[in-house]
C-alpha positions in Angstrom: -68.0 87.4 57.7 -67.0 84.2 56.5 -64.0 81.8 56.8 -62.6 78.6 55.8 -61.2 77.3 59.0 -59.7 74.5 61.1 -62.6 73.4 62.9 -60.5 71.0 65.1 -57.7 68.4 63.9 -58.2 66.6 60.8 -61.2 68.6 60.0 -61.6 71.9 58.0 -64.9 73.9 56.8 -67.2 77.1 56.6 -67.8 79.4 59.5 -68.8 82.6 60.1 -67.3 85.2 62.4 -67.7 88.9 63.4 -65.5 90.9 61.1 -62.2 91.5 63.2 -61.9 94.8 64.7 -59.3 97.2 64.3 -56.8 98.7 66.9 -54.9 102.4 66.5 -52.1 100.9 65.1 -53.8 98.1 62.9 -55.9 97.4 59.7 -58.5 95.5 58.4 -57.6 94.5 55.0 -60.4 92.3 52.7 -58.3 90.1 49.7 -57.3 90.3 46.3 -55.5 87.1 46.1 -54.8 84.1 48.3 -52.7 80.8 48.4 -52.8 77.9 50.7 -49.3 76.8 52.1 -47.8 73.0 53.2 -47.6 74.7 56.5 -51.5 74.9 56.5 -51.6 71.2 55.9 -49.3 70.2 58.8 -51.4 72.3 61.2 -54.7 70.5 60.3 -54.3 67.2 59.4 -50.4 66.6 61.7 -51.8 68.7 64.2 -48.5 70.3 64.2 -49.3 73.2 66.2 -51.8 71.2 68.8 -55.3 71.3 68.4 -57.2 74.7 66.8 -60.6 75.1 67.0 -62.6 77.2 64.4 -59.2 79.1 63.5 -59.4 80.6 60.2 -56.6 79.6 58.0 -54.2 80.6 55.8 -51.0 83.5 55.9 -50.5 83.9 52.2 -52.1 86.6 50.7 -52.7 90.2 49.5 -55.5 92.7 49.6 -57.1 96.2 49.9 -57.3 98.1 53.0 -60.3 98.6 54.4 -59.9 100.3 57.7 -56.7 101.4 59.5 -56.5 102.7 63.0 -56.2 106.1 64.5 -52.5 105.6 64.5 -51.3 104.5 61.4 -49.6 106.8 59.6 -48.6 105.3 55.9 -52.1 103.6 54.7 -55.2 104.6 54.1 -58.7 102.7 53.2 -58.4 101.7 49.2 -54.6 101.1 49.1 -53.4 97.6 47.5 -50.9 95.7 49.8 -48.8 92.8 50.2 -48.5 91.5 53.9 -45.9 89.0 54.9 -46.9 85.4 56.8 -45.3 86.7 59.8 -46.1 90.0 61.0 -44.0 90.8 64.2 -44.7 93.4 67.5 -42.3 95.4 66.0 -41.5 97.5 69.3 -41.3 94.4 71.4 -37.6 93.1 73.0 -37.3 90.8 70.4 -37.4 93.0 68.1 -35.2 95.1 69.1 -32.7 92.4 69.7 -32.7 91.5 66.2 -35.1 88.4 66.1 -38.7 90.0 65.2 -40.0 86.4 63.9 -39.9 85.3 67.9 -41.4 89.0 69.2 -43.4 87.7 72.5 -42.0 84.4 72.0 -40.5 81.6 70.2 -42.1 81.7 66.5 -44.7 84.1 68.3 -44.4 86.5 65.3 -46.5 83.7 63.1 -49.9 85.1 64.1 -51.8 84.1 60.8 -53.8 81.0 61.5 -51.4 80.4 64.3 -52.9 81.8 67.3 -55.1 84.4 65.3 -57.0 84.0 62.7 -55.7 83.7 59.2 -55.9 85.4 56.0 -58.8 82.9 54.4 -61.7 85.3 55.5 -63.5 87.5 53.3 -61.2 90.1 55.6 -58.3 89.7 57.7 -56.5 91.7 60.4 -53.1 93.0 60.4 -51.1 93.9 63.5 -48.6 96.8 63.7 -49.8 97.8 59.8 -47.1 100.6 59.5 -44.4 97.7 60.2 -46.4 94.5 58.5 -47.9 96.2 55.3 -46.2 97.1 52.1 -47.5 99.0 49.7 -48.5 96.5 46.1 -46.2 97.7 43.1 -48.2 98.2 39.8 -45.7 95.7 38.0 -46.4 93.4 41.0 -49.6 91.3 40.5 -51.8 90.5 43.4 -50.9 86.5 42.4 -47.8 87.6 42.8 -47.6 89.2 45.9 -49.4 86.2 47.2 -45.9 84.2 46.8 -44.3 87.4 48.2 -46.1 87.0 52.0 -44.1 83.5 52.8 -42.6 81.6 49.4 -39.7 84.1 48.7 -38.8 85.0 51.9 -38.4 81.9 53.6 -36.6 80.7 50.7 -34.0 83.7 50.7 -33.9 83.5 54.6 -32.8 80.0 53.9 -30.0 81.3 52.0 -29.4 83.6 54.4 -29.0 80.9 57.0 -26.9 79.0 55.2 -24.7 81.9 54.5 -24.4 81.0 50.7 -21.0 82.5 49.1 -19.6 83.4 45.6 -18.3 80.0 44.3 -20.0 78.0 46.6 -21.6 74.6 45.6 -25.1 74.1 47.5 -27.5 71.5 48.3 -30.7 71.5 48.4 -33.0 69.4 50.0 -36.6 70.0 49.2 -37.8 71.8 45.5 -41.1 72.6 46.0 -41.6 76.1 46.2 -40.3 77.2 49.5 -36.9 75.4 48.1 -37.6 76.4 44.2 -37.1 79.8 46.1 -33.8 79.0 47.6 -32.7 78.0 45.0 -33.1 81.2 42.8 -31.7 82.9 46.0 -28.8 81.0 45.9 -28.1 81.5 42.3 -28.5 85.4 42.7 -26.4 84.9 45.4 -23.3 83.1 43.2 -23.3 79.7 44.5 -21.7 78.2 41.3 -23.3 75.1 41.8 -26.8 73.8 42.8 -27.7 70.3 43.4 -31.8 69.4 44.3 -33.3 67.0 45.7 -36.6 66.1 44.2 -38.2 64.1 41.8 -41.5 65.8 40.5 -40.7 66.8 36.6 -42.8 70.2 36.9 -40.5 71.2 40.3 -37.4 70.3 38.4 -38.2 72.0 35.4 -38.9 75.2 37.6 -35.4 74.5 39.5 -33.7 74.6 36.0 -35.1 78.2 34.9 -34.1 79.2 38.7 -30.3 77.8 38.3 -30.4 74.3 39.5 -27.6 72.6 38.0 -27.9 69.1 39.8 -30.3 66.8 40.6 -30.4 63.6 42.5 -33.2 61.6 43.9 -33.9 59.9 47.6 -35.4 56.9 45.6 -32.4 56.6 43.3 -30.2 55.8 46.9 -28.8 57.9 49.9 -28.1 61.6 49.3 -25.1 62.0 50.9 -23.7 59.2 48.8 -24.8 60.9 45.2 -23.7 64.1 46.5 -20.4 62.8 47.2 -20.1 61.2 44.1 -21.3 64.4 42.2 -18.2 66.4 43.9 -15.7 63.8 43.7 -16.1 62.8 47.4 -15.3 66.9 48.1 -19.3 67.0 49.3 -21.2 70.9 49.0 -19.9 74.0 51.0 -23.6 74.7 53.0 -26.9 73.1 52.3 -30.3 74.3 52.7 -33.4 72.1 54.1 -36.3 73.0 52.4 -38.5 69.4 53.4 -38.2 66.2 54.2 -38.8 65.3 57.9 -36.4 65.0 61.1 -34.3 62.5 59.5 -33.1 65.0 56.8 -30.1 66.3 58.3 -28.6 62.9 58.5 -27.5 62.7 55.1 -26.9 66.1 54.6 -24.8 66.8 57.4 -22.0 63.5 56.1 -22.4 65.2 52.7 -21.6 68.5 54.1 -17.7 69.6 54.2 -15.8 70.7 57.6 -17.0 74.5 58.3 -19.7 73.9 56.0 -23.6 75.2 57.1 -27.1 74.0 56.7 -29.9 76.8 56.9 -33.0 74.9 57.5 -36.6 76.7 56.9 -38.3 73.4 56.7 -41.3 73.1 59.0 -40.9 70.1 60.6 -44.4 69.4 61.6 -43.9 65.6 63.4 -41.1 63.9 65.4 -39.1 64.2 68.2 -35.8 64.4 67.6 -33.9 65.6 65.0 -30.6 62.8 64.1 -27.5 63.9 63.8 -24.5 61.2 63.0 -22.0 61.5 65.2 -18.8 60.5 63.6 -19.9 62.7 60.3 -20.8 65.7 62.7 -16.6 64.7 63.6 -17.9 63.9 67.3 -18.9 66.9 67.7 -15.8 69.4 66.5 -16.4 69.4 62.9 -17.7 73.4 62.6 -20.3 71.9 60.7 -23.3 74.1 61.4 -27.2 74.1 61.4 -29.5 76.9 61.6 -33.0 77.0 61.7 -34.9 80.1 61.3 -38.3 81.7 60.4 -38.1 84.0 58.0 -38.1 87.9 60.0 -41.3 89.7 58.3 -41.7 93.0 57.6 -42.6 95.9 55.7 -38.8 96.5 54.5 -38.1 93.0 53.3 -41.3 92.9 51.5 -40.2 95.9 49.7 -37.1 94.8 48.9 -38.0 91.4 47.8 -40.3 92.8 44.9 -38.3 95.2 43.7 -36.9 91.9 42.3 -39.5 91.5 40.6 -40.0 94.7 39.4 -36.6 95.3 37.2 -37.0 91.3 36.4 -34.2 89.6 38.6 -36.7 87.6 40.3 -39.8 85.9 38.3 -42.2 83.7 40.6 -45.0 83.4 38.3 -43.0 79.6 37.9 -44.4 79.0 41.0 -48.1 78.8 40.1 -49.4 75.8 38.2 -53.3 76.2 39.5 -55.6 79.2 39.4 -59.1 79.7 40.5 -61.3 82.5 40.3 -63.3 83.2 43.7 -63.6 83.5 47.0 -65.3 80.0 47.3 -62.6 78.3 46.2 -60.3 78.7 48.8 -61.1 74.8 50.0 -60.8 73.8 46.8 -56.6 75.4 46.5 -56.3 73.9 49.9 -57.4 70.2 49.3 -55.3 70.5 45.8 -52.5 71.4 48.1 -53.0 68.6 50.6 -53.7 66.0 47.4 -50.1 67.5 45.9 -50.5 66.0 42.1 -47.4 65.4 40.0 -48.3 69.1 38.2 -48.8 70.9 41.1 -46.0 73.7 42.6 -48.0 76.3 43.9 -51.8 76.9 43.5 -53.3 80.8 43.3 -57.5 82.0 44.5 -58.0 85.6 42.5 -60.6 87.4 44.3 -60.6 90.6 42.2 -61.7 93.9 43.4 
């Protein structure tokens, strides 16, 4: 088969494989739509992840089954489904213990151009399939369910992190769509109100129609001090960290309130260390927390997730400024989303049937 890989760092192209095979408890599934992620450019040209050589990329898509294993017990060959970026052992320790995203070790549940090949081959394998697939809604598109496998989840498992409250007032750093997300998570969550960070007129507009009601800009001065001046010195109640790099939480932890708490889903793909100020932090004894989490997977959560979309809480189709029609231009999504133009949010390769 063919695949649009990472041939080593900095360098991406065609290459042909075997078509994976399938274990009992697996499937084979070949695509109806993909998307390329900022994750994807971190891992190539940051070399985030170390260096990968002729590992076919991507984790954001959706498909047709085309072979399950002995084992499986709720799809069969021709069934349309949506399959999440990370796609846990779902009978491993970790598992069990509540952290699927880490089953067989930290972040060990991102498979998908990871450690194993991604979803940007003409098919892809999926692990576990009775725990990792979900069946595609007919009011759910295939573009659609592409922003399903990581965009929505990690956004709401931001939320989650941050532990986001009726009434609360929320920052948020970062509104591509990973925070775009967030931020409709956070509104359906009643956060009252929702300042962004960004600039790019096409992410802000998309904010608004999610329930932004704030925006300030890094190159209008420091965030924590716009923030503070937004609340009348009160700062926000939690924040979430959708980008920016390791010094992101600097700011946001000084405009963050005693007890408050930052859920960070932002992969940070260079740097060290992360800065913390200590006096703002209040030496240490402030309660003011951070969690950083990958978002858990799953066939439930996928479920659930577009059932929003289904009775209409949840539209993502804001998401998706760029389409293209075939296979062959996966490279094409990808270098759009390493290029980012000032239109760009989220771009979308339909395969069809």
């Amino acid at each position: 088969m063919k695949g649009f890989a990472m041939l080593e760092i900095g360098k991406t192209g065609w290459i042909e494989k075997e078509r994976p095979k399938c274990g009992p408890l697996d499937a084979i599934v070949k695509p109806l739509a993909l998307s390329p992620c900022t994750s994807d450019i971190h891992t190539v040209w940051e070399g985030a992840l170390g260096d990968r050589h002729n590992m076919i990329l991507g984790h954001e898509g959706c498909g047709v089954v085309e072979e399950v294993g002995e084992l499986v017990k709720d799809f069969k060959v021709g069934d349309r489904v949506m399959v999440a970026a990370i796609t846990p052992d779902w009978s491993s320790l970790e598992a069990q213990g509540g952290y699927p995203m880490h089953s067989g070790g930290m972040l060990s549940g991102w498979k998908f151009s990871n450690f194993k090949d991604g979803v940007f081959g003409e098919y892809f394998h999926v692990n576990d399939a009775d725990g990792n697939l979900a069946h595609m809604p007919e009011a759910v598109s295939p573009e659609e369910a592409c922003m399903l496998s990581d965009m929505v989840p990690t956004g709401f498992h931001g939320v989650e992190l941050a532990d986001i409250q009726f009434g609360d007032t929320v920052l948020v750093n970062g509104i591509g769509p990973v925070g775009l997300m967030s931020v409709a998570g956070a509104n359906l969550k009643g956060a009252s109100r929702i300042i962004c960070v960004g600039t790019r007129p096409a992410c802000r507009e998309a904010a608004k129609k999610y329930g932004a009601t704030d925006f300030i800009s890094y190159k209008e001065g420091s965030i924590d001090e716009q923030v503070l001046e937004l609340t009348g010195g009160k700062g926000v109640d939690k924040a979430i960290v959708a980008g920016g790099g390791v010094e992101s939480f600097d700011p946001i932890i000084k405009a963050l309130k005693p007890g408050g708490k930052i859920g960070n889903v932002n992969y940070l793909g260079s740097g060290t260390y992360v800065t913390i100020p200590r006096v703002e932090w209040g030496c240490g004894m402030g309660h003011k927390m951070i969690t950083g989490g990958l978002m858990p997977g799953g066939r439930l959560r996928l479920e659930k997730l577009a059932s929003l979309i289904e009775v209409g809480k949840l539209d993502v189709r804001h998401l998706i400024t760029h389409r293209f029609d075939g296979f062959e231009h996966v490279e094409d999504a990808l270098m759009l989303m390493k290029d980012k133009p000032a239109d760009l949010i989220k771009p979308v390769v339909n395969i069809g049937k």
